[in-house]
VEXDREN-2710 file (C-alpha; in Angstrom, 1 decimal):
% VEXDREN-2710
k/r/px/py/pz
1/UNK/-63.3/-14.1/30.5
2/UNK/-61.2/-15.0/27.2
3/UNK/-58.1/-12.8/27.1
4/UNK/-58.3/-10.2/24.1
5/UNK/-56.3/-10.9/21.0
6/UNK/-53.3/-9.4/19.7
7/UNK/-54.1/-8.4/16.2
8/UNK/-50.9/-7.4/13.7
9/UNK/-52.7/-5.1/11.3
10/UNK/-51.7/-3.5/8.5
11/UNK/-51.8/1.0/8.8
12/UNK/-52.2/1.0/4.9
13/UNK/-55.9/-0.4/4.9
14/UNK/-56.5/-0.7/8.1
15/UNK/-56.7/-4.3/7.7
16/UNK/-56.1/-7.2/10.7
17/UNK/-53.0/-9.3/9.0
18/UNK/-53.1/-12.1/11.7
19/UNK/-54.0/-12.8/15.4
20/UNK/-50.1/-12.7/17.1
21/UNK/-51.2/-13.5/20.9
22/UNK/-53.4/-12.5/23.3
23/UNK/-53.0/-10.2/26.2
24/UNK/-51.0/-11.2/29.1
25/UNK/-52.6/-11.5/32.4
26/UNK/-51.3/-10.6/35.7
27/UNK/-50.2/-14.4/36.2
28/UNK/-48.8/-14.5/33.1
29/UNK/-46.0/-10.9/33.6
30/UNK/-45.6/-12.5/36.9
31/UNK/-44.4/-15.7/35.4
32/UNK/-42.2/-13.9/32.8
33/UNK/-40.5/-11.1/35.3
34/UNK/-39.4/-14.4/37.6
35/UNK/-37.9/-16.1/34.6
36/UNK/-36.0/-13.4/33.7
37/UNK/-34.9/-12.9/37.8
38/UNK/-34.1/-16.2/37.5
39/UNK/-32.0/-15.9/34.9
40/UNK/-29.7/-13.4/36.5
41/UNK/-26.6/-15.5/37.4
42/UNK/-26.1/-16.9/33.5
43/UNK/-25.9/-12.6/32.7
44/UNK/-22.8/-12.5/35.3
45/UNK/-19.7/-13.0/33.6
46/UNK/-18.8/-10.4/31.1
47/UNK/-17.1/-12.5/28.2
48/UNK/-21.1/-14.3/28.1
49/UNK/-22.9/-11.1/27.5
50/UNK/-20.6/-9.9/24.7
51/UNK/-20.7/-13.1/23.4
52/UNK/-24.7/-12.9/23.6
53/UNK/-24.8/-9.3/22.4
54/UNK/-22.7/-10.0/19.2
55/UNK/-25.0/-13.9/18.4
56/UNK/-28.4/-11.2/18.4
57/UNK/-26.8/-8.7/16.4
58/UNK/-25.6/-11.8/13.8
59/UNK/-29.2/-13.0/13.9
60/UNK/-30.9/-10.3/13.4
61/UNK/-28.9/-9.9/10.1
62/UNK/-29.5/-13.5/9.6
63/UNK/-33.2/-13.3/9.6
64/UNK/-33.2/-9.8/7.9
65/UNK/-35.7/-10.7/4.9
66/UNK/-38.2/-12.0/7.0
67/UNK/-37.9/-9.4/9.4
68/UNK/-38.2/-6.2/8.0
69/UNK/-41.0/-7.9/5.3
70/UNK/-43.0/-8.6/8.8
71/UNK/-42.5/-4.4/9.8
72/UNK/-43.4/-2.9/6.9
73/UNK/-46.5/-4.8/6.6
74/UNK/-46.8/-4.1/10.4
75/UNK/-45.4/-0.1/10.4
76/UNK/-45.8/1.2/6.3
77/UNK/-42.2/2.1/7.0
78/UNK/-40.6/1.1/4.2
79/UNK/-38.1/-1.9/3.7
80/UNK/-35.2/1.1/2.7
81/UNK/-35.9/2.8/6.3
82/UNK/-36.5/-0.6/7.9
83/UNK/-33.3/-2.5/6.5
84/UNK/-31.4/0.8/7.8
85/UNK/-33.0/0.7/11.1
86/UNK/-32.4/-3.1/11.6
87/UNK/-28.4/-2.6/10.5
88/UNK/-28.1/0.2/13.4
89/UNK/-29.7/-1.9/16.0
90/UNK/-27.3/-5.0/15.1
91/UNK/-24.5/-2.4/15.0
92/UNK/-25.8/-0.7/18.3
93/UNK/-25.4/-4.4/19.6
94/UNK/-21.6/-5.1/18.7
95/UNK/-21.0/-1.6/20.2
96/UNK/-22.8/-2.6/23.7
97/UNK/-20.5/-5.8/23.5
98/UNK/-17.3/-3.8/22.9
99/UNK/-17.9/-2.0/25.8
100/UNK/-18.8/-4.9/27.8
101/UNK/-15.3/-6.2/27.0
102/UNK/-13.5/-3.1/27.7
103/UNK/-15.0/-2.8/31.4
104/UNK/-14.8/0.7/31.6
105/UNK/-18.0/0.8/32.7
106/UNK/-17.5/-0.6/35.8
107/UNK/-16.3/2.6/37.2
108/UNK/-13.5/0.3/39.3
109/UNK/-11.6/2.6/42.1
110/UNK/-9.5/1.0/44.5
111/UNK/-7.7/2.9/47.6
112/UNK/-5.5/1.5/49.8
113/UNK/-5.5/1.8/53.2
114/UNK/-4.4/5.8/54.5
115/UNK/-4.2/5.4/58.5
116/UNK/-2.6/8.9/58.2
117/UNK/-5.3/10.7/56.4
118/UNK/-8.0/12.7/58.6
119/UNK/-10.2/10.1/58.2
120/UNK/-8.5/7.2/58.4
121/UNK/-8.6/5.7/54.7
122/UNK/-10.1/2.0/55.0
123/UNK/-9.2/-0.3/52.1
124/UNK/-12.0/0.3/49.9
125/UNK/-13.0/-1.0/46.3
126/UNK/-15.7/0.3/44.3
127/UNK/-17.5/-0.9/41.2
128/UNK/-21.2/-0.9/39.3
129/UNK/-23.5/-3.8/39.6
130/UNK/-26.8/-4.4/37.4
131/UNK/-29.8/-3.7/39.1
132/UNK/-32.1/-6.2/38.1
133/UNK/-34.8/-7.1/35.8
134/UNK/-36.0/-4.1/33.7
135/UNK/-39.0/-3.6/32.0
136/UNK/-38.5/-2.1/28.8
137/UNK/-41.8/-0.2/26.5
138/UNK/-41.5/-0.5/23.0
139/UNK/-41.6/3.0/20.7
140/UNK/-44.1/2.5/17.6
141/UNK/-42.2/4.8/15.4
142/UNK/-38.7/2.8/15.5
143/UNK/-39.5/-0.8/15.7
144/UNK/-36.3/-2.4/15.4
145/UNK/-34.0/0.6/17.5
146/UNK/-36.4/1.3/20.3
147/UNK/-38.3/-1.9/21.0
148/UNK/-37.9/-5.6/21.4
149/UNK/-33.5/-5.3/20.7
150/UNK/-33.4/-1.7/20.6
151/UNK/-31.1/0.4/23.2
152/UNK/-32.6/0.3/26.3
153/UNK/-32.5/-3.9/26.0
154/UNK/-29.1/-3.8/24.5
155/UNK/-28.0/-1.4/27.2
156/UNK/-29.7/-3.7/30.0
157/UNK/-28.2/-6.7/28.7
158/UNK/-25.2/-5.4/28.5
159/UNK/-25.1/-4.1/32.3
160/UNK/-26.2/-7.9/33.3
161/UNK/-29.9/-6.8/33.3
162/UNK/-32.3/-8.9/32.1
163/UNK/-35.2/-7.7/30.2
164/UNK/-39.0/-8.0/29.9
165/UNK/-40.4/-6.3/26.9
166/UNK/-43.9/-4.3/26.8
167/UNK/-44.5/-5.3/23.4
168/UNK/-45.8/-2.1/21.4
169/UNK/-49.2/-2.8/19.5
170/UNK/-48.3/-1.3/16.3
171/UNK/-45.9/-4.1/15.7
172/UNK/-46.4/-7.0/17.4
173/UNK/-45.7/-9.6/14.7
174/UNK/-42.4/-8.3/14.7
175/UNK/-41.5/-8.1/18.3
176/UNK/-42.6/-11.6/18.4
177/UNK/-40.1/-12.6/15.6
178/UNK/-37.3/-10.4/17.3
179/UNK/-37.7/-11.7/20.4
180/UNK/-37.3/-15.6/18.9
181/UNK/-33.7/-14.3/17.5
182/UNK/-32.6/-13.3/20.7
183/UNK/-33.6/-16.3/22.7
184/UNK/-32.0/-18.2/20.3
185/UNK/-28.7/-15.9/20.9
186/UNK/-29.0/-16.4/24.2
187/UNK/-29.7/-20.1/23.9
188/UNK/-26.2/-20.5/21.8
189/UNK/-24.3/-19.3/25.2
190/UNK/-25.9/-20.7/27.5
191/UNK/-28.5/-18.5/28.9
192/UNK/-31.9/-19.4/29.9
193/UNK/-34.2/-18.1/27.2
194/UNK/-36.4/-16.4/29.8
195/UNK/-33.6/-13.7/30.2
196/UNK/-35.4/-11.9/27.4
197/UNK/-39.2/-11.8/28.0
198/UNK/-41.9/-10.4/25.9
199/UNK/-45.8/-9.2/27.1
200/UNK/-48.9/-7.9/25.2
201/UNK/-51.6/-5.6/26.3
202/UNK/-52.0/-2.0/28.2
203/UNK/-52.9/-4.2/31.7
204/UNK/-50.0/-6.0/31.0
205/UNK/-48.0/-2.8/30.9
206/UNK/-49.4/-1.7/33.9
207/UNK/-48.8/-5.0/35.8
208/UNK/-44.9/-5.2/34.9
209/UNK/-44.4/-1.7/36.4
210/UNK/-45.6/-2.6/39.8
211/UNK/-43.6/-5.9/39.9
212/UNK/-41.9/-6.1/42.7
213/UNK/-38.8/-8.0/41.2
214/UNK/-38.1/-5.4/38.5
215/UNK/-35.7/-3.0/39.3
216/UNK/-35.9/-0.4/36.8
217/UNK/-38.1/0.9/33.9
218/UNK/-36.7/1.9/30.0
219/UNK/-39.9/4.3/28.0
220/UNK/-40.1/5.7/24.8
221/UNK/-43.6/7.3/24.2
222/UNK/-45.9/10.0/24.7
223/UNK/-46.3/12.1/27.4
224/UNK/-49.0/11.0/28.9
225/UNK/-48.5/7.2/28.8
226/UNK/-44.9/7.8/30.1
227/UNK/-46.0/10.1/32.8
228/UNK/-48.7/7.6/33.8
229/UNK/-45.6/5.2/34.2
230/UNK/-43.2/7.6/35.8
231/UNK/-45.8/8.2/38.3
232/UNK/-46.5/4.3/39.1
233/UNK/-42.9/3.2/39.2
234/UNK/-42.7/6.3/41.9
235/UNK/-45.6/5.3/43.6
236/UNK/-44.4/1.7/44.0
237/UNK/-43.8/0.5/48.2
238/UNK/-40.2/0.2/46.5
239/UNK/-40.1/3.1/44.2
240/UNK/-37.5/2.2/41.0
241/UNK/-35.7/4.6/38.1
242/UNK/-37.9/4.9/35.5
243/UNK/-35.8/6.5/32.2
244/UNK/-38.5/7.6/30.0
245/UNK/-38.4/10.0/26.8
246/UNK/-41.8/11.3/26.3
247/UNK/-41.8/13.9/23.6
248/UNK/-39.9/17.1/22.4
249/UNK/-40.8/19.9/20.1
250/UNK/-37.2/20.6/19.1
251/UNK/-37.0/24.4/18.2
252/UNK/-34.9/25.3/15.3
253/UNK/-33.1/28.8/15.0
254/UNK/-32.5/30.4/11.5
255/UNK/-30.2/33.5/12.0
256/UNK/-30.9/36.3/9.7
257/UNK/-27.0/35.8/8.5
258/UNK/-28.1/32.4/7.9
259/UNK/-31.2/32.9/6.4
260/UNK/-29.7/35.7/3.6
261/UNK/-26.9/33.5/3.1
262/UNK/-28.4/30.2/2.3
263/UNK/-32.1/30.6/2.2
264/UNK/-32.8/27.8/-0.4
265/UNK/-30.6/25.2/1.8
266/UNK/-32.3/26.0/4.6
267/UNK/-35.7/25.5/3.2
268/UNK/-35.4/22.1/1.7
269/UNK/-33.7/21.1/4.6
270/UNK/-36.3/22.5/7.3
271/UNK/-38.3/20.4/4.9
272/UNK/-36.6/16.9/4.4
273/UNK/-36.5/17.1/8.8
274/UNK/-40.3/17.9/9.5
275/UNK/-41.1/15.4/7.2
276/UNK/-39.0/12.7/7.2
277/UNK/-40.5/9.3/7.9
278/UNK/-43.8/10.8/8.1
279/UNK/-42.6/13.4/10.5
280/UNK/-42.8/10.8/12.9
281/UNK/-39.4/10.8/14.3
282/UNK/-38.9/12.4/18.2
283/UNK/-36.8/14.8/16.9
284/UNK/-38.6/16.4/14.1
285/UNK/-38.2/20.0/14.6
286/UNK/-41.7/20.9/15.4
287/UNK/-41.0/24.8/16.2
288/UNK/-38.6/27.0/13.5
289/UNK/-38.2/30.2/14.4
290/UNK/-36.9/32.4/11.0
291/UNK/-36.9/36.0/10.6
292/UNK/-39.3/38.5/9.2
293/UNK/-38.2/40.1/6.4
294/UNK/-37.2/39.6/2.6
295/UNK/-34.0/37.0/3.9
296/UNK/-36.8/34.6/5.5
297/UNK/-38.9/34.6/3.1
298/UNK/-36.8/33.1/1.0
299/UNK/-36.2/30.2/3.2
300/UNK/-40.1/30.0/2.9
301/UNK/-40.5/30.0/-0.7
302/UNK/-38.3/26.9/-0.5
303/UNK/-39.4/25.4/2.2
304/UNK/-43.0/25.6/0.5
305/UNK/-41.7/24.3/-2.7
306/UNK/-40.4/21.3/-0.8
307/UNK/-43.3/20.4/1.2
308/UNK/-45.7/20.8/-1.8
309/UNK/-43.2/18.5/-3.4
310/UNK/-43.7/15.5/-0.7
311/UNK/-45.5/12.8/-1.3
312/UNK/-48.3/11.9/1.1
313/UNK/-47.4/8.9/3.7
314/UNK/-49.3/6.4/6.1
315/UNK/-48.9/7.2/9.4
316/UNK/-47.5/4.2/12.0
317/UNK/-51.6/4.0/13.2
318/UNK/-55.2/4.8/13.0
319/UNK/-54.8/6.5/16.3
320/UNK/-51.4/8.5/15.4
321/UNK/-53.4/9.6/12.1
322/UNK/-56.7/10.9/13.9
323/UNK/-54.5/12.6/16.9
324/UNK/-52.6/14.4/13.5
325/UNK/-55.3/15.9/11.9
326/UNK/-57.4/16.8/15.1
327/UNK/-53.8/18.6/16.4
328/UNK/-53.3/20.3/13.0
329/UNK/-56.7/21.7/13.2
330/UNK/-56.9/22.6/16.4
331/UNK/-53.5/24.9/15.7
332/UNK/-54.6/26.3/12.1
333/UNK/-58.1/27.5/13.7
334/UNK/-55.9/29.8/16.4
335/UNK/-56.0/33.8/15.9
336/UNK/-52.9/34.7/13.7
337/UNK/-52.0/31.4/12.2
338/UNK/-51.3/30.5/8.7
339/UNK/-51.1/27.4/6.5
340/UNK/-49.5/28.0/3.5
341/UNK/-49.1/24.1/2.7
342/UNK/-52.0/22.8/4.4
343/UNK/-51.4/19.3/6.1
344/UNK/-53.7/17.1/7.1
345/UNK/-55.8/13.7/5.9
346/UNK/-55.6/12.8/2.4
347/UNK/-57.5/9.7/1.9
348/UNK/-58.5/7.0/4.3
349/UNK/-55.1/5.7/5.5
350/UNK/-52.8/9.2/4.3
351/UNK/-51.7/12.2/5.6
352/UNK/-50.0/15.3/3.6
353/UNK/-47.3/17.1/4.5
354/UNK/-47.2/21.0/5.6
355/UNK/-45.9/23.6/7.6
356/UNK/-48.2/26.4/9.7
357/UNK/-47.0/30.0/10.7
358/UNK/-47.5/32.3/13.3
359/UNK/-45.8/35.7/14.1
360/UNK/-43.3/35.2/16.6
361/UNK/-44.9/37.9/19.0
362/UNK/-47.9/35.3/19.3
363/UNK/-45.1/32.9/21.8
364/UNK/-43.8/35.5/23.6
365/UNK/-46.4/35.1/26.9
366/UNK/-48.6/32.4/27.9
367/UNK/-52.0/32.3/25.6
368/UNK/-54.1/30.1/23.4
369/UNK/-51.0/30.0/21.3
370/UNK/-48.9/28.0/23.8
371/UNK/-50.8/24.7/22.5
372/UNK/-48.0/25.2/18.9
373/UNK/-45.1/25.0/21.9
374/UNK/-46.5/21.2/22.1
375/UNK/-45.2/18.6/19.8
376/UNK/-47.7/17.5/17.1
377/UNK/-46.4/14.0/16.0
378/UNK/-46.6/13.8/12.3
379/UNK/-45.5/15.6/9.5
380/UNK/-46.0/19.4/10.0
381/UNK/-43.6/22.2/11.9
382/UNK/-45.0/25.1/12.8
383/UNK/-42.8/28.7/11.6
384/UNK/-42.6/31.6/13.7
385/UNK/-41.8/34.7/12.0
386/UNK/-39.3/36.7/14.6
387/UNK/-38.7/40.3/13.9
388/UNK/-35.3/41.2/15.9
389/UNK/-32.8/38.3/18.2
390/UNK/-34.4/39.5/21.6
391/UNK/-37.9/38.3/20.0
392/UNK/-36.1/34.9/19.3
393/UNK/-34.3/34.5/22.3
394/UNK/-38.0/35.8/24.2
395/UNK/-39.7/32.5/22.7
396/UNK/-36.8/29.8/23.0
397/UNK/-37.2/31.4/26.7
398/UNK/-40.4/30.0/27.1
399/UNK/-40.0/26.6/25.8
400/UNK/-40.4/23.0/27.8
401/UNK/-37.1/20.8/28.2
402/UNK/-36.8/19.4/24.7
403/UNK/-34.1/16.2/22.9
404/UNK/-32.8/18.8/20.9
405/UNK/-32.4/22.5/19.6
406/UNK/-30.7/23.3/16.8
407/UNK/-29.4/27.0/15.3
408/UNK/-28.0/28.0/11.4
409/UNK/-25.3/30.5/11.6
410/UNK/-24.0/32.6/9.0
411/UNK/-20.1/31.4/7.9
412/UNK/-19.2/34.5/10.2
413/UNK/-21.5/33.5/12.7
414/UNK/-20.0/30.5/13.1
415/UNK/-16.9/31.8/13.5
416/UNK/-17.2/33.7/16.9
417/UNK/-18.9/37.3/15.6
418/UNK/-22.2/38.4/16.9
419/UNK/-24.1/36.8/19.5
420/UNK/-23.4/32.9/18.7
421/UNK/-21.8/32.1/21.9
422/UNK/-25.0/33.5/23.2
423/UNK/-27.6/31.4/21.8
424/UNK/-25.7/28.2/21.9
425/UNK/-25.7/29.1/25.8
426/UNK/-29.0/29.4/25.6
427/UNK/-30.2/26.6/23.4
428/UNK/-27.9/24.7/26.3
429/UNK/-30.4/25.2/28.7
430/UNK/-33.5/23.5/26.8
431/UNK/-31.8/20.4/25.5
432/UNK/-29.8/17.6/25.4
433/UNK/-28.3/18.2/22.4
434/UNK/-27.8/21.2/20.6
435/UNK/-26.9/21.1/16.7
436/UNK/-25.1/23.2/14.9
437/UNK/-25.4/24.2/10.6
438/UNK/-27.2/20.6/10.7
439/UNK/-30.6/19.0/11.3
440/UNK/-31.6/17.2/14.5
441/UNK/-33.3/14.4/12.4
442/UNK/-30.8/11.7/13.1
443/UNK/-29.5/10.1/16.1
444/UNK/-25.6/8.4/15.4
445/UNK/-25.1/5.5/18.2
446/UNK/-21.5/6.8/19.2
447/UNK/-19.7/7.1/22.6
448/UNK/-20.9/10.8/23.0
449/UNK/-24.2/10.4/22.0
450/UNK/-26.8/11.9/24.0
451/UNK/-30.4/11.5/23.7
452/UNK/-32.4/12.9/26.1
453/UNK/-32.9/15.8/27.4
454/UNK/-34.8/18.1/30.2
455/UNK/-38.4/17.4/31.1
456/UNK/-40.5/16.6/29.9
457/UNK/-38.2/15.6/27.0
458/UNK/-37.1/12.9/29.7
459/UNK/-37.7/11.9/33.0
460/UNK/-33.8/11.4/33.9
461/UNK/-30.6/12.8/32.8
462/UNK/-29.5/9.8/31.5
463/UNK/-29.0/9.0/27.6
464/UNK/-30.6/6.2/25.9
465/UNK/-28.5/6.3/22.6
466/UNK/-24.8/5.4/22.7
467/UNK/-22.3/3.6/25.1
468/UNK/-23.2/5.6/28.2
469/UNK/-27.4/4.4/28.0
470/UNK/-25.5/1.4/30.1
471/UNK/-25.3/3.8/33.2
472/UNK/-28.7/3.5/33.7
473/UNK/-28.8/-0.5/34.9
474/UNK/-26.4/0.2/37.1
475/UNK/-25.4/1.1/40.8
476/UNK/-22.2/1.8/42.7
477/UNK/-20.9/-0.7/45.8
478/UNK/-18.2/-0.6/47.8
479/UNK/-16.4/-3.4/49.8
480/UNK/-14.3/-2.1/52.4
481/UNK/-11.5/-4.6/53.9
482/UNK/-13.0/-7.6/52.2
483/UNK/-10.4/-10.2/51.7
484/UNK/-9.0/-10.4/48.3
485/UNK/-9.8/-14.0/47.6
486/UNK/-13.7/-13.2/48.2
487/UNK/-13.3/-10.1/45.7
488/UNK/-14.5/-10.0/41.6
489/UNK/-11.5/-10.2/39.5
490/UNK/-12.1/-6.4/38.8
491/UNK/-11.9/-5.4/42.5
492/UNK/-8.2/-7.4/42.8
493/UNK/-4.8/-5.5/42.8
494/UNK/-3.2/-7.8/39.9
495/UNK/-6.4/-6.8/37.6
496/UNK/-6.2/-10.3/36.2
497/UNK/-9.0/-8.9/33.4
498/UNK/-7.2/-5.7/32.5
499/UNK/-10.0/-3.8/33.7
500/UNK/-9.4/0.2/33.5
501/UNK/-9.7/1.8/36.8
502/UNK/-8.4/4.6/39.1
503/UNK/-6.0/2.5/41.0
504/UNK/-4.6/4.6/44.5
505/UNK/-5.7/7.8/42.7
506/UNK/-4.1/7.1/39.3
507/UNK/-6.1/6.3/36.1
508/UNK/-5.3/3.2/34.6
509/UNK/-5.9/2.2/31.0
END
């Protein structure tokens, strides 16, 4: 039987653009996992892969025209969202190279022999070694960040990982063309251009989880495709870490203070986050719990001004779109629950914008009212009207792990009075980032980054924005009494690379 072809189509008619490939077969992921095994050894020495990491992010740039022309066709993204998106992956790239170059990453410790201490100390030297070849599922909603060069194949790269890319179907013209810059990076360095592989098709997805030669999985999707995942790399004869973000609601708490102080800031802002890019980004506050009372209704008179105001958008898919309007009238037809901007289809290929609400008492126990504590990807956020703190706090009680969770203070709030210190401890438990007087909408690629979150807002602990997403490719040996001539440069007393490490218990920088 003919493989099925790979069709780049166009979201805003629904339209095929061009035949891209055609589905891999089993032979085929086989053949690209053991390129990129065998391209390990040219990954090895640090100066190479910074040197790598910083010839993609330069190509990218290079080819930027052509590229982000190819994803908006591909994505109806926009080339002012698109040229943004491809600047923070080439940026996210020079960041994974300066931290290749630093080595702190290694983790290097290094004891000397105790024969007094009870044990005996052995001479012992610890560092971080990459895994293996990871498998890495492109996102549809960010197709330069979180796919073919996004950050869980910077991140891998940057360990000494090499990669093979599920390609996502929503843009595979583009991962195509991405893929093509960073062979050629690699290329320029000397590294086989099967370090960096690139697969179509669900089976083929399937297939490169069960490898046995990769080592470790990257995800961004829904939940039930990444669970589907989680659960095969688990079930594997070798099981392997599979870090996968699968969805987060992202609850959003609007103090009374708040709400009386600054109702119209709240509102357009509530409103620019639910619906920015389509609503389509992972943390798009999909929950906002404001008070009862004349102090939130202000914030809803201009948070309805400001959805009425958006323009309608094209959702990523045909798919995406029909899952949208079947979620938003599966919530609106629920006992209690209001739609005083009414999303949904408008056209063929649009959606409009809106916002639902629900009194808060409706989330307080499980019900047929649990199903708007599920993320509905798109551009809608449900409100729920709270009428005292303890209501509040009973709701945020009952919500899955989520990215992030986010609270508006009053200016006294914020400064230590009432119960602040209380809800941030709170909002603590749910997520892996918790916001402050700001909007989760957003992701900055900086050292202390962290995206991710409890499950099922992720399937690890791990991070897979800033410098610390390299953790994941990596694990911890020790050589005890090995000879220092047979030791990495790292592991060696003089530290000819100028690694930092804790060197007979002292930090060294």
């Amino acid at each position: 039987m003919a493989a099925a072809p790979v069709w780049s189509v166009d979201p805003r008619t629904g339209k095929r653009r061009e035949q891209v490939a055609v589905e891999a077969t089993a032979q085929e992921v086989d053949a690209v996992v053991r390129a990129a095994h065998a391209a390990r050894g040219a990954l090895a020495r640090r100066a190479v892969r910074s040197a790598f990491l910083r010839s993609a992010a330069a190509g990218l740039e290079a080819a930027r025209e052509g590229l982000v022309e190819t994803a908006d066709a591909e994505t109806a993204l926009g080339p002012v969202r698109l040229n943004g998106e491809l600047a923070r992956t080439a940026y996210q790239l020079r960041a994974f190279a300066d931290i290749v170059e630093e080595g702190a990453f290694l983790d290097v410790v290094i004891d000397h022999p105790d024969p007094a201490a009870t044990p005996p100390v052995p001479d012992l030297r610890r560092w971080k070694v990459p895994l293996g070849v990871v498998a890495v599922y492109g996102a549809s909603n960010f197709p330069f960040a979180f796919s073919v060069a996004g950050g869980d194949t910077a991140s891998a790269l940057a360990a000494g990982c090499p990669v093979v890319v599920k390609a996502h179907p929503d843009h595979p013209a583009l991962s195509e063309l991405v893929a093509k810059v960073l062979r050629r990076a690699a290329a320029e360095h000397g590294i086989p251009e099967g370090v960096l592989g690139l697969v179509h098709g669900f089976d083929a997805g399937v297939e490169l989880i069960g490898h046995p030669l990769v080592a470790a999985a990257g995800f961004t999707g829904s939940p039930r495709g990444g669970r589907a995942l989680y659960d095969a790399a688990a079930a594997r004869p070798v099981p392997i870490p599979f870090h996968g973000e699968l969805g987060s609601l992202n609850p959003v708490l609007i103090t009374e203070a708040a709400a009386a102080e600054r109702a119209e800031e709240l509102g357009t802002g509530l409103a620019a986050s639910a619906t920015l890019g389509v609503g389509q980004f992972c943390v798009k506050p999909g929950l906002a719990l404001v008070p009862s009372g004349a102090a939130g209704d202000g914030v809803l008179k201009h948070l309805t001004d400001a959805v009425s105001a958006t323009e309608a958008g094209v959702p990523l898919d045909a798919r995406i779109r029909d899952a949208f309007v079947a979620g938003v009238r599966e919530r609106t037809a629920l006992p209690d629950v209001a739609s005083p901007v009414t999303p949904g289809a408008c056209g063929e290929h649009l959606v409009s914008a809106g916002f639902l609400t629900v009194p808060a008492s409706r989330l307080t126990a499980a019900g047929p009212h649990d199903l708007l504590l599920e993320e509905c990807f798109g551009p809608v956020t449900v409100v729920a009207r709270y009428t005292d703190e303890a209501q509040a706090t009973a709701v945020l009680s009952r919500l899955p792990g989520t990215l992030s969770a986010t609270v508006h203070l009053s200016a006294e709030e914020a400064g230590g009075a009432g119960t602040a210190g209380e809800l941030l401890a709170l909002l603590t438990t749910l997520a892996g980032r918790v916001v402050v007087d700001a909007w989760p909408t957003g992701v900055a690629v900086a050292p202390a980054q962290h995206h991710g979150g409890p499950y099922p807002a992720s399937t690890s602990t791990s991070t897979s924005v800033g410098g610390t997403a390299i953790e994941r490719w990596l694990r911890p040996v020790a050589y005890q009494n090995s000879p220092p001539a047979l030791l990495p440069p790292e592991l060696r007393d003089d530290n000819p690379l100028g690694v930092p490490r804790r060197f007979k218990g002292v930090l060294e920088r």
